[in-house]
Phi, psi and omega in degrees: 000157194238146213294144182244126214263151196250174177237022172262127158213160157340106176260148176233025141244204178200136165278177153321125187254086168250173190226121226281327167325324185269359183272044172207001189285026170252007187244148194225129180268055180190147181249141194261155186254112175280136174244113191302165137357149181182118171254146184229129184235105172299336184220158178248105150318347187214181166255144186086201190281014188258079163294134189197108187309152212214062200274004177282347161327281167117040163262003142223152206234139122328066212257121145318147158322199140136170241237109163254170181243134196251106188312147183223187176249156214219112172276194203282124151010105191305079209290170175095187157190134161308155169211106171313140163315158197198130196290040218255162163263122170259128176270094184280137185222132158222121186304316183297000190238163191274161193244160179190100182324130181222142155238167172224173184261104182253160183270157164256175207277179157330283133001296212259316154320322188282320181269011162321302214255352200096021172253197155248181181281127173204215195205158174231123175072013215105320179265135213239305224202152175264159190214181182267317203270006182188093169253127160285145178281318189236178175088154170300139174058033164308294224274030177255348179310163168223115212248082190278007180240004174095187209238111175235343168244208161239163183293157193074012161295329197089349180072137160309133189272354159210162181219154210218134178267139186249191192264338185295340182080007147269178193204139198257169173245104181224166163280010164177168216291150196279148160237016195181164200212061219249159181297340137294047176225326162342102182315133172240345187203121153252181197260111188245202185193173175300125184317133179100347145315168154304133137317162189303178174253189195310157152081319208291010169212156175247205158168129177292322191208112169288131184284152196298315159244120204259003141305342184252036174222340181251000000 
């Protein structure tokens, strides 16, 4: 008989608590200038080049230092937001057993992630998820990701195009369905956007052994 998944759970993690606005608040469309100390003299007292200030005149003037701001370009916005993955305990009963609460751990699905923060589930290019072994380059918060299972590629991989549940209760990141299962390949992120994207696309998602709910991970 097969284990039956409760559907109160845990959250044992926190996404990126970003804001698809704020992903970009490290850029100011202005750069600040210090413009140094500076006397300045309108008259002359002698002739030629032997000048000399003259303040009882009031024929020179003295501008403090001080800080203006030089408008710059900003690039264009990031679309999207990265959403670090987030962790739950699922409570499992099996009716056929003396019952003793048991849980296991899940990654949570796309979806579900996504409406942590108000987004929905969508793609960038293609790409549902991050991996160690397919770090994006783009999209809101790449560079807030975090790859606590290592690094096999380089940034500007693009992120993965499906992500696949193993019977181990992880759930992987590849650019097309797996023939291996290392621990930089281990789902790190997805990727969501604003009610009203695209959705992922067909396929982008699997499951070795489809769960009994599969709701409570998507």
């Amino acid at each position: 008989m097969a284990a039956i998944f409760k559907t109160r759970i845990l959250l044992t993690g926190a996404p990126l608590a970003l804001a698809i606005g704020n992903a970009q608040a490290d850029c100011v469309p202005y750069d600040t200038v210090l413009v140094p100390e500076k006397f300045e003299c309108t008259t002359s007292n002698t002739t030629g080049d032997k000048r000399f200030d003259d303040f009882s005149s009031g024929s020179c003037k003295k501008t403090p230092a001080h800080y203006i701001q030089v408008p710059k370009e900003c690039p264009p916005p990031e679309p999207g937001l990265w959403v670090q993955r987030i962790t739950k305990q699922v409570q499992i009963h099996r009716p056929y057993e003396v019952y003793t609460p048991q849980y296991e751990t899940v990654t949570l699905g796309h979806a579900a992630t996504c409406a942590t923060v108000g987004l929905v589930a969508s793609h960038l290019n293609g790409a549902v998820c991050a991996s160690g072994g397919l770090m994006p380059g783009k999209g809101g918060g790449w560079d807030k990701i975090k790859y606590p299972f290592g690094i096999a590629g380089k940034v500007g991989d693009g992120g993965g195009k499906h992500a696949r549940y193993f019977p181990e209760k992880t759930t992987y990141c590849y650019t097309k369905p797996p023939k291996k299962k290392d621990p930089d390949d281990i789902l790190i992120a997805w990727f969501c956007n604003v009610p009203g994207s695209p959705p992922p696309p067909s396929g982008a998602y699997s499951s070795a052994r489809p769960p009994i709910d599969w709701s409570a991970r998507d």
